[in-house]
PyMOL commands that place a pseudoatom at each C-alpha (Angstrom):
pseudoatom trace, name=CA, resn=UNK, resi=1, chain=A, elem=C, hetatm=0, pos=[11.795, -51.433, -36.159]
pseudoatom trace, name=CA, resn=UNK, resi=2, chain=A, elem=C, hetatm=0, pos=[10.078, -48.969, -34.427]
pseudoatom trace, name=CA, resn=UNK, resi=3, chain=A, elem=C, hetatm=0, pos=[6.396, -48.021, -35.163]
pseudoatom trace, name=CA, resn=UNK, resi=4, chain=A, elem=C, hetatm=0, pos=[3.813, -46.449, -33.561]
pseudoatom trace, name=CA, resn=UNK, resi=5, chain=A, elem=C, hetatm=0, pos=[-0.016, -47.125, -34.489]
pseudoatom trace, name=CA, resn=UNK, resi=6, chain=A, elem=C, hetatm=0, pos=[-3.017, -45.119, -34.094]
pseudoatom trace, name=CA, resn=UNK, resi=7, chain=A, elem=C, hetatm=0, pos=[-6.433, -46.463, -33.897]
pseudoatom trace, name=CA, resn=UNK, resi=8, chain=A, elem=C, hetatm=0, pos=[-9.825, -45.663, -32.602]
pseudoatom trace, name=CA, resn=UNK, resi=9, chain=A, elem=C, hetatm=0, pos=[-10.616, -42.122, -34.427]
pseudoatom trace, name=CA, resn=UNK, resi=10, chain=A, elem=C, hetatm=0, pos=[-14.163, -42.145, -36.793]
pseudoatom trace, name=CA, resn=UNK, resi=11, chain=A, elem=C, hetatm=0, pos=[-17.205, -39.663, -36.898]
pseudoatom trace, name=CA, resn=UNK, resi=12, chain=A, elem=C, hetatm=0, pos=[-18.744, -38.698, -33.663]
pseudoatom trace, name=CA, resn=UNK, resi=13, chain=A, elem=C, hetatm=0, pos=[-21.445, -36.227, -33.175]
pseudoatom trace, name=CA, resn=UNK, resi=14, chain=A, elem=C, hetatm=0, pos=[-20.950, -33.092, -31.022]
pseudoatom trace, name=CA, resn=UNK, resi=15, chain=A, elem=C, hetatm=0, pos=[-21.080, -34.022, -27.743]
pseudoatom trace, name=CA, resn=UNK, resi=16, chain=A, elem=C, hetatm=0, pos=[-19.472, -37.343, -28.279]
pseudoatom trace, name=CA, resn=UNK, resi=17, chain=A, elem=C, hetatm=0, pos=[-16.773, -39.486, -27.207]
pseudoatom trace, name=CA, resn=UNK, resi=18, chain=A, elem=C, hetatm=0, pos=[-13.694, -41.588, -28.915]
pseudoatom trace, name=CA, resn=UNK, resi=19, chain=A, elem=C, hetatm=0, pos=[-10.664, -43.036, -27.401]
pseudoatom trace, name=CA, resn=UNK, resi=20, chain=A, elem=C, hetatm=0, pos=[-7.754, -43.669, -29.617]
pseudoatom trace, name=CA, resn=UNK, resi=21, chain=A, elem=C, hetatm=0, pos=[-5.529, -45.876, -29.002]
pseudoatom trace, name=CA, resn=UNK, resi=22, chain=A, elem=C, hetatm=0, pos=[-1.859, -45.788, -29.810]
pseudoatom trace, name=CA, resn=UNK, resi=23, chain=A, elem=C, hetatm=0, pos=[0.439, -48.963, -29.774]
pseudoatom trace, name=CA, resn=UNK, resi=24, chain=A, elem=C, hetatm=0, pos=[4.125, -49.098, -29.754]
pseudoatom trace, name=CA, resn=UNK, resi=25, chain=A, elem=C, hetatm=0, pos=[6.214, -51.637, -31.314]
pseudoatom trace, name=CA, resn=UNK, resi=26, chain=A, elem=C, hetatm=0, pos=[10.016, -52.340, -31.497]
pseudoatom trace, name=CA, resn=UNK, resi=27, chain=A, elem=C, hetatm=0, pos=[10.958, -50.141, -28.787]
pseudoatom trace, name=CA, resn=UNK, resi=28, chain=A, elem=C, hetatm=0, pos=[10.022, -50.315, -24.993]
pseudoatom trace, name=CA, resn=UNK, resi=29, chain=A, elem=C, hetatm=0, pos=[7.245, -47.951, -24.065]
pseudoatom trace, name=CA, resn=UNK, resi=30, chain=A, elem=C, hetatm=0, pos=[8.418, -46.496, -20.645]
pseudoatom trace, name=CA, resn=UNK, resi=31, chain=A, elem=C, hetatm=0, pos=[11.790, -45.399, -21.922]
pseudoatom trace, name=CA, resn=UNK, resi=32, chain=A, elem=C, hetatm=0, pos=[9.944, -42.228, -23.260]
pseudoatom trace, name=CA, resn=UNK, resi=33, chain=A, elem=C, hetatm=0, pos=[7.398, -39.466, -23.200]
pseudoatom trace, name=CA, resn=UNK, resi=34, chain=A, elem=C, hetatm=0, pos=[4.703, -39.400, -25.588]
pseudoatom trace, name=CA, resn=UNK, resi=35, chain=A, elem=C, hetatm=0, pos=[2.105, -37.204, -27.039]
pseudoatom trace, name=CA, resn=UNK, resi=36, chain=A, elem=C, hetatm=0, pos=[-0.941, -36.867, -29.054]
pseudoatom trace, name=CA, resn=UNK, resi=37, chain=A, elem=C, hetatm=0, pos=[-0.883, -33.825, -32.004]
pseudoatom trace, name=CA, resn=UNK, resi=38, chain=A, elem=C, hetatm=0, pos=[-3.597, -33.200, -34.430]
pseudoatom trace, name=CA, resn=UNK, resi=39, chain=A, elem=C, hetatm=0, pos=[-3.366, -31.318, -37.986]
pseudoatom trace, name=CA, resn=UNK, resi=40, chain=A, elem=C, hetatm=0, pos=[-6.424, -30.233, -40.347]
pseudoatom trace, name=CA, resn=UNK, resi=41, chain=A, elem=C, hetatm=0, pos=[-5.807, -29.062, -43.655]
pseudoatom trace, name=CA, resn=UNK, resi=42, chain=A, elem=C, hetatm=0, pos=[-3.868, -26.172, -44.231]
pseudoatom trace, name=CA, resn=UNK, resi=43, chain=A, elem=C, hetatm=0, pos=[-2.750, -25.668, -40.770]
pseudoatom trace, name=CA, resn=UNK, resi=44, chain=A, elem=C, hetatm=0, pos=[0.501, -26.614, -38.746]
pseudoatom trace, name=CA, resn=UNK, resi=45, chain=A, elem=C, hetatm=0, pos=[0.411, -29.913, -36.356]
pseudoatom trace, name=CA, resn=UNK, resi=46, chain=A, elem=C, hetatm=0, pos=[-0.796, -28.684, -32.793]
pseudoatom trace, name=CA, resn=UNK, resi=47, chain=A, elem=C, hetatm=0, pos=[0.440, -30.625, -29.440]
pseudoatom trace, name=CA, resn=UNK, resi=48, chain=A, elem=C, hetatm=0, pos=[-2.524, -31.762, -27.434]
pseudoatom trace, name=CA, resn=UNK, resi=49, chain=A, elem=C, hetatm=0, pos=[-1.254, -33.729, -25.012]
pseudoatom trace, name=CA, resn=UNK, resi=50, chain=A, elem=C, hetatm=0, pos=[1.909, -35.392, -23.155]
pseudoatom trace, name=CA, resn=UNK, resi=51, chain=A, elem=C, hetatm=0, pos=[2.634, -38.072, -20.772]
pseudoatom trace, name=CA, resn=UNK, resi=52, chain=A, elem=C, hetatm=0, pos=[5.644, -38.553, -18.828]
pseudoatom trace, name=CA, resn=UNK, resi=53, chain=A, elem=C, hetatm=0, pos=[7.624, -41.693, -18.803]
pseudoatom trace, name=CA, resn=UNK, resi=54, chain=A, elem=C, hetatm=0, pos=[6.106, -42.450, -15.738]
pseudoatom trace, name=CA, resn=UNK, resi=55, chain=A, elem=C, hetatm=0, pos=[2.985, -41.145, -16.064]
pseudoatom trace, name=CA, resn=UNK, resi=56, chain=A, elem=C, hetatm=0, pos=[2.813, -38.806, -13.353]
pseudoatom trace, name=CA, resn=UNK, resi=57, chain=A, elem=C, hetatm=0, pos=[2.551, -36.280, -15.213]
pseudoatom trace, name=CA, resn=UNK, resi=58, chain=A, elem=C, hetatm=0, pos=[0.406, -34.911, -18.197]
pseudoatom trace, name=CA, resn=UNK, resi=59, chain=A, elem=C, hetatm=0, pos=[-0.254, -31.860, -19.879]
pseudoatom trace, name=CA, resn=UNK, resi=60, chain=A, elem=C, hetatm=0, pos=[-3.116, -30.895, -22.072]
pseudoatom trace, name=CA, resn=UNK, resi=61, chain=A, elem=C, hetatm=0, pos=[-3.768, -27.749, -24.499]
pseudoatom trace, name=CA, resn=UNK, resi=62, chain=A, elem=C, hetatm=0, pos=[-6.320, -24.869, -22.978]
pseudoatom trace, name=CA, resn=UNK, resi=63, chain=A, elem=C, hetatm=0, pos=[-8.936, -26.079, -25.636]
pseudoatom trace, name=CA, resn=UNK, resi=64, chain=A, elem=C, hetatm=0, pos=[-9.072, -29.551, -24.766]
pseudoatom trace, name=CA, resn=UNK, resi=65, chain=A, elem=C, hetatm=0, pos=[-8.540, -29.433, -20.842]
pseudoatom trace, name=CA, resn=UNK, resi=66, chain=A, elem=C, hetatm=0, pos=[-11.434, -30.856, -18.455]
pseudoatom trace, name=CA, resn=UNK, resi=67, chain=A, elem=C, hetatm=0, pos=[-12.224, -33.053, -21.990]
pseudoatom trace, name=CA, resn=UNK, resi=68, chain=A, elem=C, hetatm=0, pos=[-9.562, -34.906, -23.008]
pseudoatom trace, name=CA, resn=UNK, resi=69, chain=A, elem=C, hetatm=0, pos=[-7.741, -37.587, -20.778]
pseudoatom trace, name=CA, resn=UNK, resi=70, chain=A, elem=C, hetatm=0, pos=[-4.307, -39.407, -21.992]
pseudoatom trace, name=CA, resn=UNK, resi=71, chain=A, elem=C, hetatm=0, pos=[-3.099, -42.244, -20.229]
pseudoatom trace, name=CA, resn=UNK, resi=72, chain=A, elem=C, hetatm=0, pos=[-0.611, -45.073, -20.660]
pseudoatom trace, name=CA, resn=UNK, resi=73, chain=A, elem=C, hetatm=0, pos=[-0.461, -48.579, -19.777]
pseudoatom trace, name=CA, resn=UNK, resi=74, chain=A, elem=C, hetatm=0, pos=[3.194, -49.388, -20.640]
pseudoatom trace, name=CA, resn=UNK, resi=75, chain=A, elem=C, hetatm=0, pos=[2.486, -53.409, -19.748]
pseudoatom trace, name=CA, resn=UNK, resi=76, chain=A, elem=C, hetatm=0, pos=[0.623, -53.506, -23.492]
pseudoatom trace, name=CA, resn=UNK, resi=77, chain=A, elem=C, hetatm=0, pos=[3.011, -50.647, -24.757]
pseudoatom trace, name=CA, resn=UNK, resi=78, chain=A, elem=C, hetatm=0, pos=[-0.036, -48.451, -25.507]
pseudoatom trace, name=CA, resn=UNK, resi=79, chain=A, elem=C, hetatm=0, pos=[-1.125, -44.991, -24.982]
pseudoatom trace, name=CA, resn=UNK, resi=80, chain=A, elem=C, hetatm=0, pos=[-4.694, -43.963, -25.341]
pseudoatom trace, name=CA, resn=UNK, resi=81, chain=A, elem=C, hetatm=0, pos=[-6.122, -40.842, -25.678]
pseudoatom trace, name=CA, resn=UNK, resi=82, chain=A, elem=C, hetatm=0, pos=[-9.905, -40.391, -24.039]
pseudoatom trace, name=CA, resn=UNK, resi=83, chain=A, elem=C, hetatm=0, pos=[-11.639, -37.789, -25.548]
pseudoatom trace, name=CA, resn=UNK, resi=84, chain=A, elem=C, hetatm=0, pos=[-15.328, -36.544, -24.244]
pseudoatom trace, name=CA, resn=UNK, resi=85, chain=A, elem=C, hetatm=0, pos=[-17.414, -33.613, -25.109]
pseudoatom trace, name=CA, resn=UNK, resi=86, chain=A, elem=C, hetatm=0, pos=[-16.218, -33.827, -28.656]
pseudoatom trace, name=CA, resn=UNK, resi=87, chain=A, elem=C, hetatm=0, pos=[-16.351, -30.529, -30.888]
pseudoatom trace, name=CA, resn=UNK, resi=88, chain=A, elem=C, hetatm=0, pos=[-16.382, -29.939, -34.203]
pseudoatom trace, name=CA, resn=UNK, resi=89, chain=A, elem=C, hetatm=0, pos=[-13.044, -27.699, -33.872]
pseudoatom trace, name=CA, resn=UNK, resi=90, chain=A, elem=C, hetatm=0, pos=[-11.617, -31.157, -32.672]
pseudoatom trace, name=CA, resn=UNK, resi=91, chain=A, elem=C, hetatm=0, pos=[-11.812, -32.371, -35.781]
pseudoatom trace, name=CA, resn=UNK, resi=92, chain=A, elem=C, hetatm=0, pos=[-8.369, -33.667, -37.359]
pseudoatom trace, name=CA, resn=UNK, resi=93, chain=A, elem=C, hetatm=0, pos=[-5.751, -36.272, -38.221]
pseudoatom trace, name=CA, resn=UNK, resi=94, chain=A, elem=C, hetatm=0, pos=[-4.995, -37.154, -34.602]
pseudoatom trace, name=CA, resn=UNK, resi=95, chain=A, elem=C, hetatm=0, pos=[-1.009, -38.626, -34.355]
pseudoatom trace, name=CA, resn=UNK, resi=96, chain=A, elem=C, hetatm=0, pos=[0.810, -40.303, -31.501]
pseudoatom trace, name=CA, resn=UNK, resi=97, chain=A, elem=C, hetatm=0, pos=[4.741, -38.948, -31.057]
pseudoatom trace, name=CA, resn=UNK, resi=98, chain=A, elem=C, hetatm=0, pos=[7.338, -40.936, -29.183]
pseudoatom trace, name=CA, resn=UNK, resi=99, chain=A, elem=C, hetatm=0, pos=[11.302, -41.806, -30.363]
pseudoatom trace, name=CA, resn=UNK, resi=100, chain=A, elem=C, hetatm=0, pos=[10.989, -39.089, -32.470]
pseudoatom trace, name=CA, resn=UNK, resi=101, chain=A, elem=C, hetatm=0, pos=[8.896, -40.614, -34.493]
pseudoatom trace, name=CA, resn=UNK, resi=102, chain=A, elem=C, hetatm=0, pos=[5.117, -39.574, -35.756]
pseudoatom trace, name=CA, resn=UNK, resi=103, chain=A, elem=C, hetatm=0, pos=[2.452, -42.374, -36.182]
pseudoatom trace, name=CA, resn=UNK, resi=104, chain=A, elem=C, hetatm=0, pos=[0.259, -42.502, -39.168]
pseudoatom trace, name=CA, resn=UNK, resi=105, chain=A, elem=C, hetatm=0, pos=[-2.407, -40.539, -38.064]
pseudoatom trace, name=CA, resn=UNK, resi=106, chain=A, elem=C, hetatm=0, pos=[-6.421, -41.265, -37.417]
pseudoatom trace, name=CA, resn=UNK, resi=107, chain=A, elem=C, hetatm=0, pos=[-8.992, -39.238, -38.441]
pseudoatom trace, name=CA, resn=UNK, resi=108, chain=A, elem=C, hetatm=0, pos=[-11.325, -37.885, -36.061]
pseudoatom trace, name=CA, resn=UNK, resi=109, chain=A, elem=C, hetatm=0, pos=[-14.857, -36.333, -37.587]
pseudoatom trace, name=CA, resn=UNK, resi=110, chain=A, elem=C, hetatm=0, pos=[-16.956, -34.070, -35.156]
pseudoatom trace, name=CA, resn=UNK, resi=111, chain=A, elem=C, hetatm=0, pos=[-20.276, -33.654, -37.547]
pseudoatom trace, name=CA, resn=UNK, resi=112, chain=A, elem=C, hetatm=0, pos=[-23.981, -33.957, -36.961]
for i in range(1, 112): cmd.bond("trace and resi %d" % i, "trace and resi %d" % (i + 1))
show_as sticks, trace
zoom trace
């Protein structure tokens, strides 16, 4: 059975760092792209950023670029999002997509 679990989010100060973490179970990492979205209440889910298969390639959303890194190591079937010079507009449910399928979500705080 395929699932997909986030870790890692919490409350960070502006300024701050997290990386969440994002393993894959019941279905071989490298067969897919994934991505990181984010919701906060009352809004739609945004992308923020994708990985190829290989990981050669990545994208990022303009608000996040030159602060957020994704990366995959598809040996532990994980994908990790590194995210620096946190915000407080960062703040949201953060969820990893691959398969077609959403993970459960983490919540990421930006708060002093």
């Amino acid at each position: 059975q395929l699932q997909l679990v986030e870790s890692g989010g919490g409350l960070v100060q502006p300024g701050g760092s997290l990386r969440l973490s994002c393993a894959v179970s019941g279905f071989t990492l490298d067969y897919d792209a994934v991505g990181w979205f984010r919701q906060t209440p009352g809004k739609e889910r945004e992308g923020v950023s994708c990985i190829s298969r290989s990981g050669d390639s990545r994208t990022y959303r303009d608000s996040v670029k030159g602060r957020f890194t994704i990366s995959r190591d598809n040996a532990k079937n994980t994908v990790y999002l590194q995210m620096n010079s946190l915000q407080p507009e960062d703040t949201a449910v953060y969820y990893c997509y691959g398969f077609s399928t959403y993970g459960q979500g983490t919540q990421v705080t930006v708060s002093s």
